[in-house]
N, CA and C atoms as a LAMMPS dump frame, in Angstrom:
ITEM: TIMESTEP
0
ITEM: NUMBER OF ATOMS
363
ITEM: BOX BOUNDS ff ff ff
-5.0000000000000000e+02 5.0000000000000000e+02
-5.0000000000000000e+02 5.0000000000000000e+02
-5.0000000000000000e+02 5.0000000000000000e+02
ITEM: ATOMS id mol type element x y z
1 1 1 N 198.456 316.346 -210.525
2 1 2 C 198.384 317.791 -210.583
3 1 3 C 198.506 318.333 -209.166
4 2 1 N 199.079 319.711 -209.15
5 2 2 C 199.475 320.044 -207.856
6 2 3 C 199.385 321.83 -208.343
7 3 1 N 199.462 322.408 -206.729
8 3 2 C 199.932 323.804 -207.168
9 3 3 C 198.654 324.919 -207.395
10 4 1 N 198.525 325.956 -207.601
11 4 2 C 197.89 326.789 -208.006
12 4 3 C 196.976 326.301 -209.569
13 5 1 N 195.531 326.734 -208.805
14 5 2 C 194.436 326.077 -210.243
15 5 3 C 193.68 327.978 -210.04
16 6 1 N 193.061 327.966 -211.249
17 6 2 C 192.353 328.901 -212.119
18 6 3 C 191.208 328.339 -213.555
19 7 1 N 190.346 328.224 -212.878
20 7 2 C 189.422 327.938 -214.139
21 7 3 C 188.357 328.979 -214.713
22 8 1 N 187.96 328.816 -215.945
23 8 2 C 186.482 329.613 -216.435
24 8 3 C 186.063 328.641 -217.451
25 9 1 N 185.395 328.889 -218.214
26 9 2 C 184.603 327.925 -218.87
27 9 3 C 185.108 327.518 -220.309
28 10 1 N 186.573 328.101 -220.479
29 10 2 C 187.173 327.752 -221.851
30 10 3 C 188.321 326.978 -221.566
31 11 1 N 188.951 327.768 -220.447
32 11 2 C 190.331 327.698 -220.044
33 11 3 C 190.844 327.641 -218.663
34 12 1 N 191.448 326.617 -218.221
35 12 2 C 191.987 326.583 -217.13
36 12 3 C 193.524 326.621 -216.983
37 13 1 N 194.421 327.549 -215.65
38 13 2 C 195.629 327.606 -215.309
39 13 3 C 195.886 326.591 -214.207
40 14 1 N 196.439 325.527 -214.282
41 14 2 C 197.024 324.245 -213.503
42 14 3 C 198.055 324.108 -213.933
43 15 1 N 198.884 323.374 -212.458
44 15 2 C 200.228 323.277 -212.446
45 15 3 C 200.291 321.711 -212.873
46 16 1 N 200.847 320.93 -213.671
47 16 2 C 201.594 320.172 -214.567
48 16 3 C 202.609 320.177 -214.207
49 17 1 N 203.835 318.901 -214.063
50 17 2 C 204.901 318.091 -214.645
51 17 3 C 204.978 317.424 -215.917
52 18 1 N 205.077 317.829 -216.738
53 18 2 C 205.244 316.876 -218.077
54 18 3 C 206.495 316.485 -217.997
55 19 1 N 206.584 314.606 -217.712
56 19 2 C 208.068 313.974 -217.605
57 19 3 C 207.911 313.57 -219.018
58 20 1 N 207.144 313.488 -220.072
59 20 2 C 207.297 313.249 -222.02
60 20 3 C 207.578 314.41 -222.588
61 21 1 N 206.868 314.242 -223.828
62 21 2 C 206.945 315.563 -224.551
63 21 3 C 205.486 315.211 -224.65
64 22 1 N 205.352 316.074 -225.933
65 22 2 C 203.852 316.452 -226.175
66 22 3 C 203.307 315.096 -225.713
67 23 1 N 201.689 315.277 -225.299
68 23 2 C 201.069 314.64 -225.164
69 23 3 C 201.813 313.296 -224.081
70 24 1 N 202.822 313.73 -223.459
71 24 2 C 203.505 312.516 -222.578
72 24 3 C 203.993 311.617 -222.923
73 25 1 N 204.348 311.494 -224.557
74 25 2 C 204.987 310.372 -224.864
75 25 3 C 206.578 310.19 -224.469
76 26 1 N 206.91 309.441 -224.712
77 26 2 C 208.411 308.804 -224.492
78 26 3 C 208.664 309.187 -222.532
79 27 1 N 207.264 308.879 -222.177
80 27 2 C 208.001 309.59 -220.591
81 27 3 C 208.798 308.576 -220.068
82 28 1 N 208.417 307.129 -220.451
83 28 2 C 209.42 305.975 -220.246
84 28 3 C 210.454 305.914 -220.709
85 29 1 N 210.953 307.17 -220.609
86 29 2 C 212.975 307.607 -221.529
87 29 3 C 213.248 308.24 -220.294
88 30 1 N 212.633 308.735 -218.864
89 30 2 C 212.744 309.125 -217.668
90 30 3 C 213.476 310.359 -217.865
91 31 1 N 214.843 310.146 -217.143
92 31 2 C 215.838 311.257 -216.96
93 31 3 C 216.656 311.016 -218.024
94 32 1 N 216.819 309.728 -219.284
95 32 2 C 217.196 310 -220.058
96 32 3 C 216.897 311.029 -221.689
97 33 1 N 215.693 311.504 -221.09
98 33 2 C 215.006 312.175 -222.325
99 33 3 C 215.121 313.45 -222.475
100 34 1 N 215.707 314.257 -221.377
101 34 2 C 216.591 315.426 -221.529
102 34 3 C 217.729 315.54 -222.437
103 35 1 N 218.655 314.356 -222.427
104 35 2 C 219.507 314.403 -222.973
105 35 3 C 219.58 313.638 -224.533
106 36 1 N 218.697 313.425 -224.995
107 36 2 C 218.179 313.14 -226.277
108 36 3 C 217.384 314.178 -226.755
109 37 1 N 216.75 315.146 -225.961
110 37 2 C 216.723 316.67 -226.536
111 37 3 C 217.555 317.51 -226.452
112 38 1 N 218.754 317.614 -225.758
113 38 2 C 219.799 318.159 -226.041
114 38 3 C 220.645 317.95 -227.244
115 39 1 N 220.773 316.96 -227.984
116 39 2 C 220.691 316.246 -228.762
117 39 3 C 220.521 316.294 -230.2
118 40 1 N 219.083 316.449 -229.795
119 40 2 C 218.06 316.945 -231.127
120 40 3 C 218.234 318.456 -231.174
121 41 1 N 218.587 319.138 -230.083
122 41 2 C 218.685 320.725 -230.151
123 41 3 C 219.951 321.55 -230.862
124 42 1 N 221.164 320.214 -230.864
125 42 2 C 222.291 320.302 -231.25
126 42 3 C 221.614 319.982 -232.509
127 43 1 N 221.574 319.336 -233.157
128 43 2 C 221.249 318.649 -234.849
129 43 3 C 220.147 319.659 -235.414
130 44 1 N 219.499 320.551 -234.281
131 44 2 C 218.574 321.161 -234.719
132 44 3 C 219.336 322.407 -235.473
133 45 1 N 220.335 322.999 -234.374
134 45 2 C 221.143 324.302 -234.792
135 45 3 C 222.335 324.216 -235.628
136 46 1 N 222.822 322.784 -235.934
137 46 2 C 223.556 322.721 -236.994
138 46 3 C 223.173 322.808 -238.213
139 47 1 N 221.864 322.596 -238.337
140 47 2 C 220.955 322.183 -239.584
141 47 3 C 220.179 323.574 -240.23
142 48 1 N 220.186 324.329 -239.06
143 48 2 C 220.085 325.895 -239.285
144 48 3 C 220.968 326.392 -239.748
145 49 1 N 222.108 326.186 -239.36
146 49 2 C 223.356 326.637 -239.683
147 49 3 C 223.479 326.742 -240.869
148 50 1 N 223.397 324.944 -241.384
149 50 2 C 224.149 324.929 -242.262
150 50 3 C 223.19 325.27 -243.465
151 51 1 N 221.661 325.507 -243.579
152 51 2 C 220.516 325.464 -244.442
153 51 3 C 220.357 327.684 -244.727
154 52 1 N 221.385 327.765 -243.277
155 52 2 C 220.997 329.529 -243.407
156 52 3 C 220.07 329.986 -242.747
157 53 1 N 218.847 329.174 -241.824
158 53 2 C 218.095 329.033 -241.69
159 53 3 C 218.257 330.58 -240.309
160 54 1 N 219.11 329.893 -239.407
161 54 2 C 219.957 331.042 -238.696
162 54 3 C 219.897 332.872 -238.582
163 55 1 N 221.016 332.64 -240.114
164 55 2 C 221.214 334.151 -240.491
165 55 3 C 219.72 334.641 -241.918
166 56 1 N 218.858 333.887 -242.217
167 56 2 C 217.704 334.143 -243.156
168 56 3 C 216.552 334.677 -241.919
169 57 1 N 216.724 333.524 -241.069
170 57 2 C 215.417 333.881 -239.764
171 57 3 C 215.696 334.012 -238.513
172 58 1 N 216.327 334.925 -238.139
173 58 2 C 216.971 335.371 -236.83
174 58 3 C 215.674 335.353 -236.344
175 59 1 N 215.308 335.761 -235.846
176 59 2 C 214.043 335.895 -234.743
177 59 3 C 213.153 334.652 -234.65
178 60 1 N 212.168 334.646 -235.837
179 60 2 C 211.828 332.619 -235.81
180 60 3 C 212.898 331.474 -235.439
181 61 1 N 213.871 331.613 -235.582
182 61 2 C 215.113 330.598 -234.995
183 61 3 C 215.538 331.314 -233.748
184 62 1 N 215.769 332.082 -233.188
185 62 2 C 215.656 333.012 -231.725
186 62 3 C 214.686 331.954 -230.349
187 63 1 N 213.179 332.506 -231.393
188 63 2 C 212.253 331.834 -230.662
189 63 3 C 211.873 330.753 -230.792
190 64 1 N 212.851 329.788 -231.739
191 64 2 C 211.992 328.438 -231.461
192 64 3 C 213.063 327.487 -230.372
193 65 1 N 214.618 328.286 -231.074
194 65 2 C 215.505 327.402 -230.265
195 65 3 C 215.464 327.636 -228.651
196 66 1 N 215.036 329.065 -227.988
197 66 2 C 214.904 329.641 -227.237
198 66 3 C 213.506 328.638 -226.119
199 67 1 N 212.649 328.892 -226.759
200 67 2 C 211.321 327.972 -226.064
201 67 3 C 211.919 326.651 -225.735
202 68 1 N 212.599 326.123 -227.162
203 68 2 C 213.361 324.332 -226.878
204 68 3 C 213.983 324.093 -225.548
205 69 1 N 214.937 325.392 -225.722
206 69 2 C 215.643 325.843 -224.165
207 69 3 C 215.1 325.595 -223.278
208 70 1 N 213.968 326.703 -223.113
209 70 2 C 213.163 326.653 -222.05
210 70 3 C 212.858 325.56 -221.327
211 71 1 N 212.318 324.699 -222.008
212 71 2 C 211.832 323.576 -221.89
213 71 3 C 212.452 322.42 -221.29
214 72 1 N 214.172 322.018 -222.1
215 72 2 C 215.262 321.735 -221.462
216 72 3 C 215.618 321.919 -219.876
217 73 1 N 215.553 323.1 -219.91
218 73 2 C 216.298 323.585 -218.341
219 73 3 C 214.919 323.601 -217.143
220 74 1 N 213.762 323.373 -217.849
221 74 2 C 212.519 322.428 -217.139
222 74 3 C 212.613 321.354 -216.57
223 75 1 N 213.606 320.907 -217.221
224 75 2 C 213.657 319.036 -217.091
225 75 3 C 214.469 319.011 -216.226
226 76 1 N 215.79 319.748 -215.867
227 76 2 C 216.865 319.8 -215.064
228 76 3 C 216.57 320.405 -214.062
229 77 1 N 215.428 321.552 -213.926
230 77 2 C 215.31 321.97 -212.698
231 77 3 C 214.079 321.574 -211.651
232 78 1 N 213.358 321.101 -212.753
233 78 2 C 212.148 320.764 -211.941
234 78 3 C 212.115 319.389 -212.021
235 79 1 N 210.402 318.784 -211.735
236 79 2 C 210.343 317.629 -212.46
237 79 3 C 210.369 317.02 -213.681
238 80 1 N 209.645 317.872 -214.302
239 80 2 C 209.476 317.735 -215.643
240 80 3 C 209.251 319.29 -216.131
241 81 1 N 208.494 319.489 -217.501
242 81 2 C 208.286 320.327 -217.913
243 81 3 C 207.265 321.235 -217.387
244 82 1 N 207.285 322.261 -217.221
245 82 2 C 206.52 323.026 -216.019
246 82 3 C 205.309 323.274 -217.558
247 83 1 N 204.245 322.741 -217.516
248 83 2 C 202.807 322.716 -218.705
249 83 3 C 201.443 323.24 -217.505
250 84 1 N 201.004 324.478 -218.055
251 84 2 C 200.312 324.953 -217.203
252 84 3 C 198.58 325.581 -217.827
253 85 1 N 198.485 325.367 -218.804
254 85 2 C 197.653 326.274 -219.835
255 85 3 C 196.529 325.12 -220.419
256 86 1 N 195.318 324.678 -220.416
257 86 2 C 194.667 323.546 -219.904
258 86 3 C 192.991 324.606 -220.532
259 87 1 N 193.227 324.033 -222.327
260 87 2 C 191.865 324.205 -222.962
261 87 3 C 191.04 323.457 -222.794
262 88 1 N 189.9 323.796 -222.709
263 88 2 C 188.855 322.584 -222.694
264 88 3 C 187.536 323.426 -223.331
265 89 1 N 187.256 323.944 -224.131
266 89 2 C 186.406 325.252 -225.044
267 89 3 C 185.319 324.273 -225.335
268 90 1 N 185.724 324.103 -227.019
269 90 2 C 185.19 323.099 -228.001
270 90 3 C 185.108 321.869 -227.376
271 91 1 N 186.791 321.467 -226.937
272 91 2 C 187.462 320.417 -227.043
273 91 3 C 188.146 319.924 -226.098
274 92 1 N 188.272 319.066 -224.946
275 92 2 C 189.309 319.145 -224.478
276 92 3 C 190.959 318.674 -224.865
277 93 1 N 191.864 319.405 -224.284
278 93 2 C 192.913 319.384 -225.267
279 93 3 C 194.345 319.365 -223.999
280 94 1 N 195.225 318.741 -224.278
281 94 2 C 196.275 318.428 -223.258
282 94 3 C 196.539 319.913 -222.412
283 95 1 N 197.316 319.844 -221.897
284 95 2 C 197.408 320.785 -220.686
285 95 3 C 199.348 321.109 -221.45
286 96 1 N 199.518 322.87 -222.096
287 96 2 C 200.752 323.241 -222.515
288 96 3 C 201.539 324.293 -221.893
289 97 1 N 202.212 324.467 -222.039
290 97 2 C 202.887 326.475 -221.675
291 97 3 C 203.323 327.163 -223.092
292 98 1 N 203.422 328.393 -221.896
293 98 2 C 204.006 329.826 -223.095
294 98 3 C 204.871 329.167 -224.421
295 99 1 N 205.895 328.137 -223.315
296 99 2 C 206.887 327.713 -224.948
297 99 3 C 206.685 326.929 -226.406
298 100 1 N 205.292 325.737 -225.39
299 100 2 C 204.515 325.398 -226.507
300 100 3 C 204.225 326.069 -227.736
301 101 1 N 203.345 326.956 -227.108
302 101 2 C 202.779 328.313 -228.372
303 101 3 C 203.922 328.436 -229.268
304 102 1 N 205.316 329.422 -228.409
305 102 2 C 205.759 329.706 -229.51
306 102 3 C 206.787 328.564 -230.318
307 103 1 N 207.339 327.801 -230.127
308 103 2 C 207.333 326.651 -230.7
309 103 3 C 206.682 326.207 -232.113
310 104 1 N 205.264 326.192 -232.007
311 104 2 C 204.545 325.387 -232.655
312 104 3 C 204.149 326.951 -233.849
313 105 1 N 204.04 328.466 -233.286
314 105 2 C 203.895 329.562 -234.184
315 105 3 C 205.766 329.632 -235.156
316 106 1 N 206.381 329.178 -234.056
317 106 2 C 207.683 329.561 -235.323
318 106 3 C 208.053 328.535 -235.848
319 107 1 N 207.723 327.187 -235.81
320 107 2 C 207.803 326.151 -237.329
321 107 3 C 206.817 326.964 -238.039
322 108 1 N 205.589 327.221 -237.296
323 108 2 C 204.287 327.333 -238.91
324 108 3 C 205.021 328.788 -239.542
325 109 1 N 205.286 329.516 -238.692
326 109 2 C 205.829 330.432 -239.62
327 109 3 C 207.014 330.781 -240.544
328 110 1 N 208.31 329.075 -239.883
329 110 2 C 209.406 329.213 -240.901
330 110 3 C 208.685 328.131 -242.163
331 111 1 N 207.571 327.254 -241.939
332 111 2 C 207.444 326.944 -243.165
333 111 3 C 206.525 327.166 -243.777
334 112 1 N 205.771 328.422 -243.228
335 112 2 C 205.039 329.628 -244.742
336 112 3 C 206.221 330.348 -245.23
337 113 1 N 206.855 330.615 -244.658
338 113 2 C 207.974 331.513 -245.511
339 113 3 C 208.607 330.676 -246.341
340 114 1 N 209.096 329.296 -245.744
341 114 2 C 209.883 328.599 -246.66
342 114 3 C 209.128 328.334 -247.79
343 115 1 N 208.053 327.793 -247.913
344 115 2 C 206.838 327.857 -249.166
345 115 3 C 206.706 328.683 -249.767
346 116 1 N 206.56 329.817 -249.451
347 116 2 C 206.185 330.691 -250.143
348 116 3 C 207.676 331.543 -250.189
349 117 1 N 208.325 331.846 -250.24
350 117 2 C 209.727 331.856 -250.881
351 117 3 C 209.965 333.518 -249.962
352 118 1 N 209.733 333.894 -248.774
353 118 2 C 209.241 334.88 -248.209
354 118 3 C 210.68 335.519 -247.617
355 119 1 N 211.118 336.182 -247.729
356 119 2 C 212.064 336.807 -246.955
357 119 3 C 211.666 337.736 -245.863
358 120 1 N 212.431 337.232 -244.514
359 120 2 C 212.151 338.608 -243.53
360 120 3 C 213.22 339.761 -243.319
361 121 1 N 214.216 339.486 -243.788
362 121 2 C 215.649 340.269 -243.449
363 121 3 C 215.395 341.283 -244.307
């Protein structure tokens, strides 16, 4: 850890490299693990495409492919993924960013809609 710290008693702001993904796995894929999420980001937006997923959920597909992005051009510009957001409340809990969140809010929210048969358009 490096960089600018901020703590209080729930939540701390620290600067992070995440060279994995969640939780640091696959970090032993190095500099090849960018490009196996590029990858997955391609198979991700074809699969939108072709499911409708796209033109049904413009904005939840906006923001999830968008954060993926984010995240991507992390890997290329920095060290790793710039993860800065560091709960420790209840629980302590890995150290994420902004894209995390929305990420993880627009699956849960394309698959309440998909369940529940929900249209947003």
């Amino acid at each position: 850890m490096n960089g600018f710290k901020w703590n209080n008693d729930w939540l701390s702001l620290i600067l992070v490299y995440n060279k994995g993904v969640a939780f640091s796995m696959f970090e032993f894929l190095g500099p090849y693990l960018k490009f196996l999420q590029i990858g997955l980001m391609i198979a991700v937006i074809g699969l939108f495409y072709k499911e409708k997923i796209l033109s049904n959920y413009p904005i939840l597909s906006g923001m999830l492919l968008g954060a993926g992005i984010s995240n991507i051009l992390d890997r290329f510009t920095k060290e790793g993924v710039v993860d800065y957001i560091y709960y420790h409340g209840l629980f302590n809990f890995a150290v994420f960013n902004f894209a995390d969140i929305i990420i993880d809010i627009s699956i849960a929210m394309l698959l309440w809609y998909n369940f529940n048969k929900k249209d947003l358009t």
